[in-house]
Residue, then its C-alpha position, 0 to 999 in steps of 0.5 A: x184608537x183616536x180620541x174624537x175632537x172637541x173644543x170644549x175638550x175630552x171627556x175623561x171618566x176616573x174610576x177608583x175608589x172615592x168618597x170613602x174618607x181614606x187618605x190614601x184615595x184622596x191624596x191619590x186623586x189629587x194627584x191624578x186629576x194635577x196630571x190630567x190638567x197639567x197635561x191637557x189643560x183646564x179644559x179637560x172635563x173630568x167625571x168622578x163617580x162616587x158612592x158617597x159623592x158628599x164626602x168625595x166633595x170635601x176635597x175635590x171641588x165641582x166646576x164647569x170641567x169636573x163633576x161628581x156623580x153618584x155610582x149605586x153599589x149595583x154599578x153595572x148599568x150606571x157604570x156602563x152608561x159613564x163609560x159610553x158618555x166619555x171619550x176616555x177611561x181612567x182606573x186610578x184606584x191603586x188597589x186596582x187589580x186584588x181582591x184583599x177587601x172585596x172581589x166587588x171592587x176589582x169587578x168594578x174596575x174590569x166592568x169599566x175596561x169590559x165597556x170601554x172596549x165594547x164602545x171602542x173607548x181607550x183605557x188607562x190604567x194610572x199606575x196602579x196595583x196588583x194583588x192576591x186574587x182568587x182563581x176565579x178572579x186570575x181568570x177575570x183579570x186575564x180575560x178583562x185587563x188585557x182589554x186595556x190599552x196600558x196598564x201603569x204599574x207602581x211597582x216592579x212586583x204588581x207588574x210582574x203578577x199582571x204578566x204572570x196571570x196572563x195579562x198582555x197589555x203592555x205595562x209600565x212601571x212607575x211608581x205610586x202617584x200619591x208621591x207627588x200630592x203637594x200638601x198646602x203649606x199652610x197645614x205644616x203644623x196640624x199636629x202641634x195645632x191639635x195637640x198643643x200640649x203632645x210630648x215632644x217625640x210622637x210616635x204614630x200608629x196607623x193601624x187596620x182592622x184586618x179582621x173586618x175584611x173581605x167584604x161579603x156580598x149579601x142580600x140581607x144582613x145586620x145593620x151594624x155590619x153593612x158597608x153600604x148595601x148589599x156590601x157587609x163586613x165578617x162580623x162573626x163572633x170569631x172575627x169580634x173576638x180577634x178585632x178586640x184581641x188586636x187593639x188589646x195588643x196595640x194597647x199594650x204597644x202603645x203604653x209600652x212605648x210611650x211609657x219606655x220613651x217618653x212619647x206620645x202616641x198618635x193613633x191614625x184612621x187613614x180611613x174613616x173605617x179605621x177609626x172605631x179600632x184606634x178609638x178602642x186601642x186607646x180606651x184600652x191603653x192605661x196610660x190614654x192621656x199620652x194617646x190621640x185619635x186623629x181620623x181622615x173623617x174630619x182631616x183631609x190628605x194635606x193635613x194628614x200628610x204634614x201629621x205623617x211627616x212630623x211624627x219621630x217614628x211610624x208604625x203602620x199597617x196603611x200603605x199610603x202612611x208609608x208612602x206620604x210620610x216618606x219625604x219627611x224621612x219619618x223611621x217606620x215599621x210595617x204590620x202588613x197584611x197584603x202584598x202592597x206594604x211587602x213589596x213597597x218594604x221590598x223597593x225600600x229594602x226594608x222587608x227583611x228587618x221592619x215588616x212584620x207578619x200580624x200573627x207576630x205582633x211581639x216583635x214590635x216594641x223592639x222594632x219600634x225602640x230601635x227606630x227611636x233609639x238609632x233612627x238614622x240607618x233608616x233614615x238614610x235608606x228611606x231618603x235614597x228610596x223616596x229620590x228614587x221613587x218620586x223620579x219613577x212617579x214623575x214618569x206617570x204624567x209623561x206616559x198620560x201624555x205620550x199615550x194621549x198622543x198616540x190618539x191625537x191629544x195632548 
């Protein structure tokens, strides 16, 4: 399937889950649309659809060769339209194929491999993941993926998933492509900048509401509780209660260590969604004053990237925390909630002793004084792991540019 000739350049539509103030994305898309360049030169024109375009627009810069356009959250006639309109399709989201924070998400991105197949479009999957997913969904990513003409996974276990489903497009393993996200020098210092008066040791806590997800799909419901319509988080009283039994518990880490080392405690919103939870972890920490929020609503990827790398320890329940902050050699200890954290602790060699299970939060005040008190074992295991996996990142571009190639660009 070639891609037709034009001499102001292809057209490339790269879907994923942007404009959502999350590091994670951004850095991602940074990196993806550096490829895309570096392989096909400025003149690639990129389409990036968006439900929140302005806030996709604080990082990525709109010119003659990239546009941001509006996805509605009904995305089907919208989404079907792009696809037509473009000579080539990019799922560059990494939770592509899960269903953990909606199964809306996940139809979005076979949507688009569904179309793109109809019109004779060629399709990329750019190194992402695989998931959990209900049965129904394992029948949908079966059927609809293997309409795709590769799939690049970031990990050995997300291929491995893909293939046990079913999937017969032929897949590549690489390795999360937000490793190779260039901060901007400049931001090196952003943490001693926002907090000049921080202790000299701060350790991070990168925390995730896991009781606000799935995300249900409703006609109606209440304000407070709505993502973007029809899209609503659980919001029972059930849910509430463990929401607040949570940041009581990271509270009380929190103040724990800081009071048992002597650090200070930086509370990261890797997404804006994020945010109302660390807020509320430090309202209720009694030692507040050695706590800060630092949020991805006002920091962009290179700022939040150069926070992750300074900080002298990390827990986190974000994937893309552990991943940026992996050349800075930063100790760490995962609350995973989702098969990404546990298979990248499986890469690492990490999971048997630093990823913790939610239910089983206690074992992280001892998990995290190791960290400070004898931090350099880790230290040498994430160093060897970050090499290894920034030379399989590496490999992403070299594949765009073969699989561009095989269709007569690049």
């Amino acid at each position: 399937m070639a891609l037709p000739r034009s001499s102001v350049g292809p057209r490339i539509l790269m879907v994923g889950y942007n404009g959502a103030n999350n590091t994670g994305a951004e850095a991602l898309l940074l990196a993806d649309i550096a490829d895309v360049r570096a392989v096909l030169g400025p003149q690639a024109r990129i389409t990036i659809p968006s439900l929140n375009p302005a806030n996709l627009r604080r990082y990525v810069h709109e010119d003659e060769h990239l546009r941001i356009v509006r996805l509605p959250p009904v995305f089907f006639r919208t989404a079907r339209r792009l696809v037509r309109e473009h000579d080539l399709v990019m799922l560059v989201e990494g939770s592509a194929y899960m269903d953990t924070w909606t199964s809306a998400l996940l139809w979005a991105f076979l949507w688009v491999t569904r179309c793109a197949k109809a019109f004779g479009k060629p399709s990329l999957a750019y190194a992402v993941d695989a998931g959990s997913l209900k049965p129904a969904n394992v029948r949908r990513v079966r059927r609809e993926a293997s309409k795709t003409g590769l799939i690049i996974t970031r990990s050995r276990g997300a291929a491995e998933r893909l293939r046990g489903w079913g999937v017969t497009s032929p897949i590549e393993v690489t390795a999360d492509n937000a490793l190779t996200f260039a901060p901007d020098p400049s931001d090196a210092g952003v943490l001693r900048h926002l907090w000049p008066d921080a202790p000299p040791r701060v350790v991070g806590m990168a925390v995730v509401d896991f009781h606000l997800w799935p995300v249900v799909i409703r006609p109606f419901g209440r304000r407070a509780s709505c993502y973007r319509w029809p899209y609503y988080f659980r919001r029972s009283r059930a849910c509430c209660q463990a929401s607040r039994a949570l940041a009581a518990s990271y509270a009380a880490l929190a103040d724990q260590v800081a009071a048992e080392h002597d650090v200070g405690i930086a509370l990261i919103a890797m997404e804006e969604l994020d945010e109302p939870l660390a807020t509320a972890v430090q309202e209720r920490m009694k030692h507040e004053d050695r706590a800060r929020v630092f949020s991805s609503r006002t920091l962009n990827a290179s700022q939040m990237t150069w926070l992750l790398r300074s900080l002298t320890a990390l827990q986190t329940s974000r994937y893309h925390a552990a991943v940026l902050s992996l050349a800075g050699s930063v100790p760490q200890v995962a609350v995973g909630h989702d098969l990404r954290l546990r298979t990248l602790y499986e890469e690492l060699g990490l999971r048997e002793r630093y990823f913790v299970e939610p239910e089983l939060l206690d074992a992280l005040p001892a998990r995290v004084a190791e960290l400070l008190e004898s931090p350099g074992e880790q230290q040498r295991i994430l160093e060897a792991g970050y090499t290894n996996l920034l030379g399989r990142a590496q490999r992403n571009r070299e594949l765009l540019r073969a699989f561009l190639a095989d269709r007569g660009w690049a």
